[in-house]
N, C-alpha and C positions, 0 to 999 in steps of 0.2 A: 690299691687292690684290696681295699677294705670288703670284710665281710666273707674274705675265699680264706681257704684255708689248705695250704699243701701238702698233702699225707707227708708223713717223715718218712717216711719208704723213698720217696724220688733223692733224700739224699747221699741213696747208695750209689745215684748214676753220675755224683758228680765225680769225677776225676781227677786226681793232682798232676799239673804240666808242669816241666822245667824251665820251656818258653812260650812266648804269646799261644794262645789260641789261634787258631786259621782264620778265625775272622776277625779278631783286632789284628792280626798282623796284616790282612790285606786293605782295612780301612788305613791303615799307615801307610805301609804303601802306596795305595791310592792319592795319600794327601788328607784325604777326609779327615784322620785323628793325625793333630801336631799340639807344637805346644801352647797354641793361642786356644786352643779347645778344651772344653767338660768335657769327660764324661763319665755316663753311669754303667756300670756292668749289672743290668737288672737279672735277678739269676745270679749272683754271680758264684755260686755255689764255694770253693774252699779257696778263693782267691787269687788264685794266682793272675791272672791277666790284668788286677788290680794292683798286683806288687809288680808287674812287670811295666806297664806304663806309669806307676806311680815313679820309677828308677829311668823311665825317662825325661821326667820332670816334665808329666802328662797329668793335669789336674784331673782327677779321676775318683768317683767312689762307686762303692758296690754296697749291694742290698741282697739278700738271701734269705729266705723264711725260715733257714734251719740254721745255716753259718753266720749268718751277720743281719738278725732281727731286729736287731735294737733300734737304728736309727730309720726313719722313714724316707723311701728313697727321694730326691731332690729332682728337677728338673736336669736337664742339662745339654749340650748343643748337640752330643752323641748317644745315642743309649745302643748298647748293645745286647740282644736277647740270642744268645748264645746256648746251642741246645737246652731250650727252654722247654718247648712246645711240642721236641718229642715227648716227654717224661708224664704229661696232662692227660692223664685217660677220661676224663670228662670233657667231650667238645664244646659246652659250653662254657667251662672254665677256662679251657684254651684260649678260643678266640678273646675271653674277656682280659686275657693276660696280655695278648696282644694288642688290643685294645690299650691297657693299660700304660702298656708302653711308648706306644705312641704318644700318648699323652704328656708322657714325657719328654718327649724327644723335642726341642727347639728348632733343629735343624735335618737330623739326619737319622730313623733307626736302621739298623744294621739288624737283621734275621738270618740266625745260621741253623740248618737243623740236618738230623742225619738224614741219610736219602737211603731211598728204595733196595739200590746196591750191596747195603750193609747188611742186608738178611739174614747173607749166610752168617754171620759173625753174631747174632741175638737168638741164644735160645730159649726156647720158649713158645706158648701154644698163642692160638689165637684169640684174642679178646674183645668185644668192639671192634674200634678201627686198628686198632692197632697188635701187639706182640706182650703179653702178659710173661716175664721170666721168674726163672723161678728163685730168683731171689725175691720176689714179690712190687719186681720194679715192673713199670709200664714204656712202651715204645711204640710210637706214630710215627713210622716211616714215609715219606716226604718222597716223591718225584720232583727235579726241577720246576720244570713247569706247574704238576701244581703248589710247589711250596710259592713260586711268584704270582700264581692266580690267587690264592690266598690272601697273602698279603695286600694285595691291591685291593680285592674285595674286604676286606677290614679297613683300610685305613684311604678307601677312596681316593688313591693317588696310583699315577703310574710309576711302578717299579721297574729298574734296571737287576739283573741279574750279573752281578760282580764275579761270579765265581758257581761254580757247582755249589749248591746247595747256601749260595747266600745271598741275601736278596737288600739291597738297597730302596729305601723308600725315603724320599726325600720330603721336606715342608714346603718347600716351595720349587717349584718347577725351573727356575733359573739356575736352581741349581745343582738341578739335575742336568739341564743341558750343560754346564760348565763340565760335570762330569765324564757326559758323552763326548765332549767338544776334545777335554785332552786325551779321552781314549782314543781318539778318531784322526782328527790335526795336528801332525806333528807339532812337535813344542818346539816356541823359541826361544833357544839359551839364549843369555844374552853373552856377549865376552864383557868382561872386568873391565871398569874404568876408573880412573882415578884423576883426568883433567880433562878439559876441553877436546883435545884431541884426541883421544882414547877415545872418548863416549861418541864423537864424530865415525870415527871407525866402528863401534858396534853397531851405528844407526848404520852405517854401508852397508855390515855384514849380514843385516835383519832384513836390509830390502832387496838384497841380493839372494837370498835364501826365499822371501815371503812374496817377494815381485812386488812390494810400494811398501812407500814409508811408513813408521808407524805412528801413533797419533801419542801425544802427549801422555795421554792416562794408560796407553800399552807400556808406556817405558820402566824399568825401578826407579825409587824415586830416586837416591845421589844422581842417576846418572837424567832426570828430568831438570834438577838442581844445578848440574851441571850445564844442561843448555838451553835453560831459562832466560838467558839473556839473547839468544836466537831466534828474531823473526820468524814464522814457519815458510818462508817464500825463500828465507837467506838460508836458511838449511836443508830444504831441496835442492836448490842451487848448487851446494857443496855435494850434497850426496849425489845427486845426477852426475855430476865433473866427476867423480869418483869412482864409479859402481862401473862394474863391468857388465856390460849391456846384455852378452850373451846369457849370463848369472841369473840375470833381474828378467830375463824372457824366460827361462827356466823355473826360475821361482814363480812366476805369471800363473805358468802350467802346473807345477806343483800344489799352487795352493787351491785353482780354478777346481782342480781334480777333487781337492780334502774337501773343497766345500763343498760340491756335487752329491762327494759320499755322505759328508755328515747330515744335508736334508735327507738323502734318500732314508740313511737309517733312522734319521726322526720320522720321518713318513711312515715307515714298519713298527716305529713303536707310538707313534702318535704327533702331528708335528703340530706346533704353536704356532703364534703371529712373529712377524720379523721384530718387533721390540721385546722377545723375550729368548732371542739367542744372543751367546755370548757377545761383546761388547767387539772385541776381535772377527767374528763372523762375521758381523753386523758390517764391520769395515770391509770385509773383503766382498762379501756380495756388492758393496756399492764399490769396489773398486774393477771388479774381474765380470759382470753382469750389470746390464739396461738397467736390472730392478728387480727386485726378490721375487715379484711374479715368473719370472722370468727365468730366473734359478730353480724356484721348484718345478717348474714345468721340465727341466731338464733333467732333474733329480728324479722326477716320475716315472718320465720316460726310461732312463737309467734302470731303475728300480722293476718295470715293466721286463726291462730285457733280462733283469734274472728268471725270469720264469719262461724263458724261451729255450730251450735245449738245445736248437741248434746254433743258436749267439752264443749259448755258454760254450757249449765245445768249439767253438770258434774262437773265442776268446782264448781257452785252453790251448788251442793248437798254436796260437800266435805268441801266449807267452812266453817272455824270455829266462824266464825262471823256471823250475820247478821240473819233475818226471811224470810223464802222460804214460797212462797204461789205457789198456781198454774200457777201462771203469771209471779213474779219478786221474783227478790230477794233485800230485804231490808236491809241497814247496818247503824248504826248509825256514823257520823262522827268523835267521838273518835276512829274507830273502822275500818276505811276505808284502813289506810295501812298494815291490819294484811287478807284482803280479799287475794283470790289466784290472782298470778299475771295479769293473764289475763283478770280478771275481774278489776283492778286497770288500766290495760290500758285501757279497756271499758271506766271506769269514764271519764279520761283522755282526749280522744281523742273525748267525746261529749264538754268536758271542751275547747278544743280548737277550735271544730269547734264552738260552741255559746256562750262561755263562762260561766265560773261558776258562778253563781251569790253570791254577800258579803255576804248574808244571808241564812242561810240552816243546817236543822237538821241531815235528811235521806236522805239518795241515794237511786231513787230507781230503779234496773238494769232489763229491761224484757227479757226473754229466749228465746223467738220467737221471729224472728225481733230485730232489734238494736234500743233500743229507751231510754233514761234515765230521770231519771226526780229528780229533787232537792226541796226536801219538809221543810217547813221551819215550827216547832213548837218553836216558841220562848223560849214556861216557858213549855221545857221538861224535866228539872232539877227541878223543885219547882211544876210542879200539876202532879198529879199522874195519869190524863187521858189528857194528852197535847191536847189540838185544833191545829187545822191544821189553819197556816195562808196563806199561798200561796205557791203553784206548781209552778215550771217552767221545761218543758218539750222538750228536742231537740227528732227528729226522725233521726237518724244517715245513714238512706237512703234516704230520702228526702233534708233533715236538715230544715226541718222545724223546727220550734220551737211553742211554745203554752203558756200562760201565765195565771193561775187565781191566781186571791185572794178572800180567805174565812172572808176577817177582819169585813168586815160588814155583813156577811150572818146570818142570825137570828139562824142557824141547822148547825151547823159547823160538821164535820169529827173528829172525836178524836180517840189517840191512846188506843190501851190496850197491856197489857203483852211486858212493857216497857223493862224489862231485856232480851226480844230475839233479839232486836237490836245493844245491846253492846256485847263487848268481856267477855268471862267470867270472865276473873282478873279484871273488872273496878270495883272500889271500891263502887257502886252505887248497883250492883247488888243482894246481896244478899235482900236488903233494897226493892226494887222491885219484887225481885223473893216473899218475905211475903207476901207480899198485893196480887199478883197474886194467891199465893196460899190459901189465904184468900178470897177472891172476889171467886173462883170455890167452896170451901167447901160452902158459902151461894149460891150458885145458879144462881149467876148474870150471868154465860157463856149458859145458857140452852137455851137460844134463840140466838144465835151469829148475827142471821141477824136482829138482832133488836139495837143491843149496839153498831152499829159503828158512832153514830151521837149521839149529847147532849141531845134531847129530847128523844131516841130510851134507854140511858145510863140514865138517870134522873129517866125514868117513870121504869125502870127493879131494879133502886135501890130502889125505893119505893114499888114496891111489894114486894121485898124480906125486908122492914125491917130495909134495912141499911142507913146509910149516912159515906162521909171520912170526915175525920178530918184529914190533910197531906195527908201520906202515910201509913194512921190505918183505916181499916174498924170495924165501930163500929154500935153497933145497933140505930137506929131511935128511937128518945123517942115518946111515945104511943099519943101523940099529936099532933107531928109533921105527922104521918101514916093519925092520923083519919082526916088531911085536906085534 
């Protein structure tokens, strides 16, 4: 970035964290940052995401025009520009930072910037594009969508959207499908082997799950090591003689279904030739489909029936998950890969145009119009009427996005009749299904348009009587009524 030069003003916006950043913590997560990887934190303003992955014995350095000038930033296979590109009140110094970075990057940059939502929290007038405050710092507030139309248009690559407000921009396009491929197709653990027979039995348990065997360069290696001395005709053999038929019809379906969905969503973000999806795709279309033509034509079609209304509500009405109101349909996220497919690419394909956010209870899918939204009740496991902490909201024909949070609102939104957002087998449910049916025999549901808020739900449990203790409704002791 020779020849720019950063007001020392923008180093008042850097901040000290106690842990990762949100966006090196979800490149970790993701896989993207391990320990075979560089990288650089460009920006990295007072360090810390530098001393945090430095402590995971994550080769890593950072570069900083005001904290850490000295040495010149280095290539490296990650760079992360981590609210960078709000603090540039000059557009054309921005993009040329972005720019920049990319240039760096060998494999993968990572773009995290504040978003639109954070408004109310920057005071300050208006400047150019952006929020001049009066500490004399500058902020360019970011929508989703366009912080990843940006990106793409600087660095001439399609972006995936990892997350609210951070945007993945890959080097090479395989590996951005790799990316999509394991957000999308369930992954195969493998179980542990340690001799011939062991690694026999993971190969059962992989084709039983995946509906066909896997090929050599799918396997780890000890356990390739291990049956390297196995013909591939003598190891079918053993695994057919093995495999429970029913399993491997199942897995057939399972996996026919992920690969369906993963062209569709490559279709919505842009799809490639069949020698540029994962090596694992690559096997399953030729095992589960005639011929990749033939796959996408399905995937199309697929893709076609979400913008049909009355396939979606259909789809909705037939699933066996989730609560249907007269607007959406809601699924809990134990619960989301048993939804019908088409509704799974719905999620999907809002997840890549805004990305999904780290935090999130319920999906919730609306019938009319495309619009999805990611509700997060933290303690929906531990209170039997969860509050609602924050929405976040893509319109799938706009792509707008929306954002609240209820963390400080005095009347929060809370759930009821907890067990119609899970799957019937979650082992949660009969435990919720009591209390539900408990809570109707005392009377609490006779006013429904009063009990969907804490004070609406407080004041309908003390008419009737009761108070919970867990996930037990019990009577109010005659003291606690007469206050």
């Amino acid at each position: 970035m020779s020849g720019l030069y950063w007001e020392s003003d923008r180093r008042l916006t850097a901040i000290g964290r106690a842990t990762l950043s949100v966006a090196a913590r979800q490149a970790v997560v993701d896989g993207e940052v391990h320990a075979s990887t560089s990288v650089l934190d460009y920006g990295s303003g007072r360090g810390d995401d530098v001393r945090g992955l430095h402590e995971m014995r994550i080769q890593v350095q950072g570069w900083d025009p005001f904290y850490a000038p000295d040495e010149a930033p280095r290539s490296a296979d990650v760079v992360l520009l981590t609210y960078v590109l709000n603090v540039i009140e000059d557009p054309d110094e921005r993009r040329e930072a972005l720019r920049r970075a990319w240039e760096l990057a060998e494999s993968l940059l990572v773009v995290t910037t504040r978003l639109t939502w954070d408004r109310s929290k920057v005071r300050g007038e208006q400047y150019e594009d952006g929020i001049l405050t009066g500490r004399r710092t500058f902020q360019h507030l970011f929508s989703p969508a366009e912080l990843r139309s940006y990106v793409e248009q600087t660095t001439a690559v399609r972006c995936v959207s990892a997350a609210p407000g951070i945007v993945y921009a890959f080097k090479k396009d395989d590996a951005r499908l790799r990316y999509l491929a394991r957000k999308i197709v369930p992954h195969a653990d493998w179980l542990g082997s340690d001799d011939t027979s062991s690694a026999v039995a993971a190969v059962v348990d992989y084709n039983e799950r995946r509906g066909r065997l896997p090929r050599l360069e799918e396997m780890p290696t000890e356990m390739a090591k291990l049956l390297g001395h196995l013909q591939p005709n003598e190891l079918q053999r053993i695994v057919k003689k093995s495999a429970d038929p029913e399993k491997v019809e199942a897995g057939v379906r399972a996996s026919t279904l992920s690969t369906l969905l993963f062209l569709a969503v490559e279709l919505f973000n842009g799809r490639g030739p069949y020698r540029s999806l994962p090596l694992s795709l690559q096997l399953d279309v030729r095992a589960f489909f005639s011929s990749y033509k033939e796959a996408c034509k399905r995937a199309d079609r697929l893709l076609l029936k979400l913008r049909d209304d009355t396939y979606v509500r259909g789809a909705m009405q037939a699933s066996k998950v989730g609560k249907l109101t007269p607007t959406a349909l809601y699924v809990h996220r134990r619960a989301i890969n048993q939804m019908p497919t088409v509704l799974r690419l719905y999620e999907h394909c809002a997840s890549i145009a805004a990305g999904r956010p780290p935090s999130w209870t319920l999906i919730k899918l609306r019938h009319q119009g495309r619009a999805a939204s990611w509700l997060d009740y933290p303690e929906f496991d531990d209170d039997p009427h969860p509050k609602l902490h924050s929405s976040y909201m893509v319109d799938l024909t706009t792509l707008k996005t929306s954002f609240k949070s209820y963390e400080e609102a005095a009347n929060r939104p809370l759930l009821h009749r907890k067990h119609e957002f899970l799957a019937l087998d979650d082992a949660d449910v009969p435990k919720y299904r009591r209390l539900t049916q408990s809570e109707v025999r005392a009377g609490l549901y006779r006013n429904p348009h009063l009990i969907g808020t804490e004070a609406g739900w407080e004041a309908e449990l003390l008419r009737c009587g009761r108070e919970l203790r867990g996930h037990r409704l019990v009577r109010r002791k005659e003291a606690d009524q007469a206050k």
